[in-house]
C-alpha positions in Angstrom: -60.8 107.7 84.6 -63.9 107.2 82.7 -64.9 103.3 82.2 -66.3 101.5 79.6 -68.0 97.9 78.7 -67.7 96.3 75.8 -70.2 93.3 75.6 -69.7 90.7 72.4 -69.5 87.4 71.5 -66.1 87.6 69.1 -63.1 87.7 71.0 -61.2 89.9 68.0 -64.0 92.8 68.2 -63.3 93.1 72.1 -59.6 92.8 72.1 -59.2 95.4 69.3 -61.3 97.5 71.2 -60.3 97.2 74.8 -56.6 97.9 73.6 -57.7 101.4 71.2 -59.9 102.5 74.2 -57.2 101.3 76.7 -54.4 103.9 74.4 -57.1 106.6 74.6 -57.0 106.6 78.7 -60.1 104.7 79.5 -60.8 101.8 82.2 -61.9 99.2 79.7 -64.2 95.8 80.9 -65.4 93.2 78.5 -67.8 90.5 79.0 -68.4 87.9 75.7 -72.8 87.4 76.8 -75.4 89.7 78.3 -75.4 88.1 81.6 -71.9 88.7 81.9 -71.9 92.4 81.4 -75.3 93.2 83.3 -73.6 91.5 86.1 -70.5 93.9 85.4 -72.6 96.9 85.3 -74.4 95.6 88.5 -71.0 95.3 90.9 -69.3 98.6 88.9 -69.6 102.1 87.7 -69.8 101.7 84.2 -70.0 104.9 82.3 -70.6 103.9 78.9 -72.0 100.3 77.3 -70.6 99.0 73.9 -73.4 96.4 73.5 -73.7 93.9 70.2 -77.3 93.2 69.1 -76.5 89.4 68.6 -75.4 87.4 71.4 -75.6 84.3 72.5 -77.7 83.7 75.9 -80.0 87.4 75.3 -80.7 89.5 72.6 -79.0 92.6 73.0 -82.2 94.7 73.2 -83.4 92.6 76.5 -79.9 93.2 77.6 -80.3 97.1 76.9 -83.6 96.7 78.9 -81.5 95.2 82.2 -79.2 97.5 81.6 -81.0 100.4 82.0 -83.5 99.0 84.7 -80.3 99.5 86.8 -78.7 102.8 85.7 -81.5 104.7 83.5 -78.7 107.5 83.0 -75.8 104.4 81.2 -75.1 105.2 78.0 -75.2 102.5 75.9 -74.1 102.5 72.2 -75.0 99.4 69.7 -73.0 97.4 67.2 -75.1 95.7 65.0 -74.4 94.0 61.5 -76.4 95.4 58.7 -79.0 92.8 58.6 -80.3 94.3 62.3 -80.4 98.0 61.3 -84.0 97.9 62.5 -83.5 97.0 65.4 -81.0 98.9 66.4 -82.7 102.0 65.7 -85.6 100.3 68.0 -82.7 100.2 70.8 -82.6 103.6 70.2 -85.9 104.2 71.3 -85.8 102.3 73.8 -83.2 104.7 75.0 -79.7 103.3 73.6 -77.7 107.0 72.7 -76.8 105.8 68.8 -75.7 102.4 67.2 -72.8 101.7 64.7 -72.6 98.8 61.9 -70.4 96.3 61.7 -67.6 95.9 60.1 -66.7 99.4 61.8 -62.9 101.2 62.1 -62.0 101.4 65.5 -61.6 105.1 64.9 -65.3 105.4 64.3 -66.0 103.8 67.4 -64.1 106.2 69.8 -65.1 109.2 67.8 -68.6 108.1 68.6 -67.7 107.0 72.3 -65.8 110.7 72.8 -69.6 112.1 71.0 -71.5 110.4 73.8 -69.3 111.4 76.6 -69.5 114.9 75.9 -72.8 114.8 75.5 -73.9 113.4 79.1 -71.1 115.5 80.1 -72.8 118.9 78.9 -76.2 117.0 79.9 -75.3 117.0 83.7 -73.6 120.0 83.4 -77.6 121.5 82.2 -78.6 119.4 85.1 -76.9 121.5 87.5 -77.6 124.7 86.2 -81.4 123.6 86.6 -81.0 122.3 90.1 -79.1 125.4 91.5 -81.3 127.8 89.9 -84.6 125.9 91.3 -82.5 126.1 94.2 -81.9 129.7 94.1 -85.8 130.9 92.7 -87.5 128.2 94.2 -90.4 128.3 96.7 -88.5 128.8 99.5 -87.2 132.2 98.4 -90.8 133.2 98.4 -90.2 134.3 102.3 -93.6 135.4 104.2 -96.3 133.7 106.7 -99.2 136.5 105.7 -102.2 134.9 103.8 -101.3 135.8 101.1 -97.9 134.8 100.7 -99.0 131.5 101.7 -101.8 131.3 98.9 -99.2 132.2 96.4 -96.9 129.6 97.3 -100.1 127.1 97.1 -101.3 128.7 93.5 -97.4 128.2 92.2 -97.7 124.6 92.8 -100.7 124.1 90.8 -99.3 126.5 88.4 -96.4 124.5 87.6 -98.5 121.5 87.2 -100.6 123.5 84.3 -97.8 124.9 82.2 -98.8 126.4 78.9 -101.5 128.8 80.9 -100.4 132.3 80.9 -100.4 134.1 84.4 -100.9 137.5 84.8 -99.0 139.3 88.3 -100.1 142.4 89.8 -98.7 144.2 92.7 -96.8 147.8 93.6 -93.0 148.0 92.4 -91.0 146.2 94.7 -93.3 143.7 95.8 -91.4 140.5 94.0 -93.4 140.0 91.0 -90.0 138.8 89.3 -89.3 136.5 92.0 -92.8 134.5 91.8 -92.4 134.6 87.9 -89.2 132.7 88.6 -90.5 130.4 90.9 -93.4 129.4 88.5 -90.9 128.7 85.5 -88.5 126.9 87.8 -91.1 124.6 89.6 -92.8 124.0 86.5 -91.3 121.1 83.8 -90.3 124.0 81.7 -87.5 124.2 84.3 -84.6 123.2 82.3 -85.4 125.4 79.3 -85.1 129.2 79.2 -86.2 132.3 81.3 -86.3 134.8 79.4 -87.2 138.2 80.5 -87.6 141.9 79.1 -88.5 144.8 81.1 -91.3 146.4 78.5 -91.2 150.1 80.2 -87.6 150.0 79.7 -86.9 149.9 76.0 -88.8 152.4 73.4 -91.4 151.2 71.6 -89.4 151.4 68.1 -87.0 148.9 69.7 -89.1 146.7 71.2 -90.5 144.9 68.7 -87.5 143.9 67.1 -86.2 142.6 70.8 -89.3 140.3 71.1 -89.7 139.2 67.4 -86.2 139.3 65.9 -85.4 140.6 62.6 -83.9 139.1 59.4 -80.3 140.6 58.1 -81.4 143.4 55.8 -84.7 143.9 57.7 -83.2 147.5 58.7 -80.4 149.7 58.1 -78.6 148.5 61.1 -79.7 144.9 60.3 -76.3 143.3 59.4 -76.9 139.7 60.3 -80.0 137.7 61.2 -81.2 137.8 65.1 -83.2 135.8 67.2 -85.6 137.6 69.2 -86.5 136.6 72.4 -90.1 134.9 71.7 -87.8 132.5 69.7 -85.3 132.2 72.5 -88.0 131.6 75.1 -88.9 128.2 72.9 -89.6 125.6 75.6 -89.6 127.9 78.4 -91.1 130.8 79.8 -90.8 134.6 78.4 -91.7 137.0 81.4 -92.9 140.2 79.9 -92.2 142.7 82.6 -94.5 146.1 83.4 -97.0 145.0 80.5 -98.6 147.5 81.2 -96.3 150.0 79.8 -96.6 148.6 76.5 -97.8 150.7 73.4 -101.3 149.6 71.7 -99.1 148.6 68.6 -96.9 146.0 70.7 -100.2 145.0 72.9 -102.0 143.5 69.4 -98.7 141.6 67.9 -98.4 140.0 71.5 -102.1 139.0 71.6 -101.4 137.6 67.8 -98.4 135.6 69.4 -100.6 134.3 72.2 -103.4 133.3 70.2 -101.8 131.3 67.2 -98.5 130.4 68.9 -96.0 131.6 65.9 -95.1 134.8 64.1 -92.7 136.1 61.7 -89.3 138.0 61.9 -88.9 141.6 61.5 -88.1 141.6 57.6 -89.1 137.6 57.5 -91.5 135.9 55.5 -91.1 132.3 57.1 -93.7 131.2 60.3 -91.7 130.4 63.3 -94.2 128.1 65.6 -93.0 128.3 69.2 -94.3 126.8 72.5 -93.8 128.9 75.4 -95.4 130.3 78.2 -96.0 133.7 79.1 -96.0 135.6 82.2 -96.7 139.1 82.8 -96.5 141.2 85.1 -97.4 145.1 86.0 -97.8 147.9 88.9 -100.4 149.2 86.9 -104.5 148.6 87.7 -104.7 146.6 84.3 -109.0 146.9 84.9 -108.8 150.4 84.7 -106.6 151.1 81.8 -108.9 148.6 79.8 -111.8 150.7 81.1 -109.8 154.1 80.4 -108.8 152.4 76.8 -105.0 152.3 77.6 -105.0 148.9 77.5 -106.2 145.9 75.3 -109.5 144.3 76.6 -109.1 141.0 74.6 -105.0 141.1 75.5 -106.0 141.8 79.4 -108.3 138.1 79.3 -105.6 136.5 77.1 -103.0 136.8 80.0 -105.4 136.9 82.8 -106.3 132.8 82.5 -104.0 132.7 86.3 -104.0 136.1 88.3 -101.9 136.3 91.6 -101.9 140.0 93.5 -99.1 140.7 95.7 -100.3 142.9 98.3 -97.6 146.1 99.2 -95.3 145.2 102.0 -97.4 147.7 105.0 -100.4 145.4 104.0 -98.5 142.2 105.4 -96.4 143.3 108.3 -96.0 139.7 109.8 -93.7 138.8 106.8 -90.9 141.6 107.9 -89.3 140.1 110.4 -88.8 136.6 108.3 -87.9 138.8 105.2 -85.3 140.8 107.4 -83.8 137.5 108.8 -83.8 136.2 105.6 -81.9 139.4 103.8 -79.7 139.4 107.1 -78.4 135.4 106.4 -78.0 136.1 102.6 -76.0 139.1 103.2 -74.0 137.8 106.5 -73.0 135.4 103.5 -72.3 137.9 100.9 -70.3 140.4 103.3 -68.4 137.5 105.2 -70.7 139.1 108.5 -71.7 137.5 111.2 -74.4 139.6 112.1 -77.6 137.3 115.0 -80.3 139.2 114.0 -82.4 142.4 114.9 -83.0 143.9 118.6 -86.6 143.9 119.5 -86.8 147.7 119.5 -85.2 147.7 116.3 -87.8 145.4 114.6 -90.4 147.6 116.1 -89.2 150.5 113.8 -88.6 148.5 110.6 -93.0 147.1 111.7 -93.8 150.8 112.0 -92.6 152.0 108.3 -94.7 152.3 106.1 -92.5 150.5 103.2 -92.9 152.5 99.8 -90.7 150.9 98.4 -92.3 147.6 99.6 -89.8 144.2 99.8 -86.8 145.7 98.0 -86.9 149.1 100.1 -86.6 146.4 103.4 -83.6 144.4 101.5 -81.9 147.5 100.5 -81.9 149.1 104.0 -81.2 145.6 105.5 -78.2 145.5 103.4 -77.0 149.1 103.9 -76.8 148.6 108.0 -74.9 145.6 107.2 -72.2 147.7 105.1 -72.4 150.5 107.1 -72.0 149.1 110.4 -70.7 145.7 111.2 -73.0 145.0 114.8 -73.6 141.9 116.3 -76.9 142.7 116.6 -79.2 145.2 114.5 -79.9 148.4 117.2 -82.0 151.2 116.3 -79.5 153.2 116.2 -78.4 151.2 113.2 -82.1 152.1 111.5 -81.1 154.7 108.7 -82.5 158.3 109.9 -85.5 158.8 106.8 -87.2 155.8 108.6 -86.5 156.3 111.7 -88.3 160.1 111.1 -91.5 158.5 108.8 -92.3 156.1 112.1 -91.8 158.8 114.6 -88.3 157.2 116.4 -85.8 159.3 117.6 -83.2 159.6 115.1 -80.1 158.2 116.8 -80.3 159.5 119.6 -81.3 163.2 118.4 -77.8 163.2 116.5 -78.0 161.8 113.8 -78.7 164.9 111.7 -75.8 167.0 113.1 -76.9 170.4 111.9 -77.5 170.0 108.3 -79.9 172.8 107.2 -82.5 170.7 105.5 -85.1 172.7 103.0 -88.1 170.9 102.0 -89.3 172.5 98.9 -93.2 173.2 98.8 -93.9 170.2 96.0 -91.7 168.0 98.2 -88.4 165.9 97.6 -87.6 162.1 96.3 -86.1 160.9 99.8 -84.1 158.1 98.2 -82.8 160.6 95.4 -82.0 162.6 98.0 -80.3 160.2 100.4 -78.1 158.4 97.4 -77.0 162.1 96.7 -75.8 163.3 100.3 -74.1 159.7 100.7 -72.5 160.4 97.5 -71.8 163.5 98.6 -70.4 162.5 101.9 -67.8 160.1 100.4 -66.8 163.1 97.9 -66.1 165.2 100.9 -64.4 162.5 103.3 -61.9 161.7 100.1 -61.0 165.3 99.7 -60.6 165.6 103.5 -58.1 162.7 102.7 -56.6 163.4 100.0 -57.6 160.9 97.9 -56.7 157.8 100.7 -59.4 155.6 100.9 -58.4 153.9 104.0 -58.3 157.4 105.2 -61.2 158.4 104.2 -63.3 155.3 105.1 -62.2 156.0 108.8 -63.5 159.4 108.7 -66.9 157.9 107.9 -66.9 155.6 110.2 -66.9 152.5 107.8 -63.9 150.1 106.6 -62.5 150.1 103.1 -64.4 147.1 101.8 -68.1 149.2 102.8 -66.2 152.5 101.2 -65.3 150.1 97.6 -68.8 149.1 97.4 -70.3 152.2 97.9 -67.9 153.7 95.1 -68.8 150.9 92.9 -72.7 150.9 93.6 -72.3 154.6 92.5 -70.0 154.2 89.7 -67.3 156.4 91.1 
């Protein structure tokens, strides 16, 4: 039960009100002078204050002051007559959530009252968004004890100190340029505004402008209602411009605009839109040399290159895998319901040997296939997938774990992962038919339980 205060110096005004609030479910306190009710709000949790202006040992706005030196989150509405408009509106500034004259109807009241409620409601609701995602993207996600993990995490902190400067991240896919960009907007006190993102070698060129800048209804043939695009979502926040690299001359010079005069126009609009936000970019491309090669933008490449962090490829910081692999190993112990300790000595060994193409995400992906494919107390080498076992010279299970598969190597090579995703797929095909369709069945004839079979189905849409 929500409970409310109601501090004035006419007996009528807080009986009327204690009984309507008292009908509409609420705990309801009165005190008739400001002593009174600070000492109320000091010995009980009082969510809301009904505070009159004019009392008769404090002025309500020195009340409004104790008030909120002990809870700085109360809300507090004022009732004021009309000859103290002004200051009322100063209690608003001084933090009061809205005021109400006198005479009022009682209705009014609670219809405000219900108003404030909400709104601290949705407020804390906001709140916890903000703290679980800083939570889940903050700093200590950034998982590694190399050099240069550690200077990243230092560079983040005095990133989110300075935050309207653009940063510019660089490493090979996989490395966790998203993850960093993440932890910047979330350390930063952009953190309870948006983070929005858009992966710029993903959507065409004719599409993305009208993704980033919006478009007015009528803009376009397909432009049946007005859209918000998301430099005008980002407002407040951060917009992380994925693989900028990718993006066409055209798109590269309307960004730089953006950047430079902080506002731009619709698709099909004529009115400025001014925004405030930051942005980050990041790439897997060598942003020097396409400048050099005339790919990309000189004058873009030293508008988003104000902070610069480099991620260095996962083989060039072998002391972070076996943190990253405990780390992946906890997340998905929670995730699978495993209880998987950790990774056999000889087993780590391998996983330091690889060389790591696919860099961090290759290591999470393999870390969490074991853990669907096998359900081990311990991480063995024989758990180690055969492709990495074979690029770090192990033996592959044993010798067995290729049990006479003709394998052709065409002369311009093969895609391992393609390649692997297609015999699993294929493998699950074949066990199923083997079992007529029973998945039960057919997970047992590839030695993993239903719930590993459901997910693989699912991961590959079948």
């Amino acid at each position: 039960m929500q409970r409310i205060l109601i501090i004035d110096d006419e007996p009528l005004i807080r009986k009327s009100l204690k009984v309507a609030l008292e009908e509409d479910g609420y705990d309801v306190f009165t005190a008739e002078t400001g002593a009174a009710g600070i000492a109320v709000v000091r010995t009980e949790n009082i969510d809301l204050v009904l505070l009159d202006i004019k009392l008769p040992d404090i002025h309500g706005l020195d009340v409004l002051t104790g008030l909120k030196a002990l809870d700085g989150d109360l809300l507090v509405i004022m009732m004021t007559g009309y000859g103290t408009i002004e200051s009322a509106v100063t209690a608003m500034k001084s933090g009061a959530f809205d005021y109400i004259t006198k005479p009022f109807k009682t209705k009014d009241v609670t219809t405000l009252i219900k108003l404030a409620l909400e709104t601290r409601s949705l407020q804390q609701d906001v709140k916890r968004f903000v703290d679980k995602d800083r939570t889940f993207y903050g700093l200590d996600k950034i998982v590694g004890r190399s050099a240069a993990i550690s200077d990243t995490i230092e560079m983040i902190k005095k990133i989110a100190r300075a935050d309207s400067s653009t940063v510019l991240i660089e490493g090979k896919s996989g490395t966790g340029k998203e993850l960093v960009a993440k932890a910047i907007h979330f350390s930063s006190s952009r953190c309870g505004r948006p983070f929005v993102e858009i992966n710029c070698a993903a959507i065409p060129p004719s599409l993305l402008e009208s993704e980033l800048f919006g478009y007015e209804k009528g803009a376009f043939t397909d432009a049946r209602k007005t859209k918000k695009g998301l430099i005008e979502q980002a407002h407040g926040g951060s917009l992380f411009l994925d693989e900028i690299g990718d993006m066409d001359g055209g798109m590269q010079a309307k960004i730089l605009k953006v950047l430079q005069e902080r506002k731009f126009r619709r698709l099909g609009g004529g009115k400025v839109i001014e925004v405030d936000v930051r942005i980050i970019a990041a790439t897997n491309h060598d942003l020097r040399k396409d400048v050099h090669e005339k790919v990309f933008r000189e004058d873009l490449f030293y508008r988003i290159n104000v902070i610069h962090i480099y991620l260095p490829p996962l083989r060039e910081r072998r002391e972070d895998i076996p943190l990253l692999a405990s780390s992946f190993i906890n997340e998905f112990n929670i995730l699978f319901s495993k209880h998987v300790r950790g990774i056999d000595p000889g087993a780590l060994q391998v996983l330091m040997d690889y060389s790591w193409p696919g860099n961090v995400r290759e290591l999470r992906n393999i870390i969490e296939r074991v853990m669907i494919l096998s359900d081990p107390e311990l991480i063995l080498q024989e758990h180690i997938p055969a492709e990495i076992l074979v690029n770090t010279g192990g033996p592959c299970n044993g010798e067995t774990a290729s049990p006479g598969y003709d394998i052709d190597i065409p002369d311009e090579g093969i895609d391992l992962k393609d390649a692997t995703e297609r015999f699993q797929a294929r493998m699950i095909e074949k066990a199923l038919e083997k079992a007529e369709g029973h998945r039960g069945k057919g997970a047992a004839l590839l030695n993993i339980d239903r719930f590993a079979l459901r997910y693989l189905m699912k991961k590959m849409n079948k």
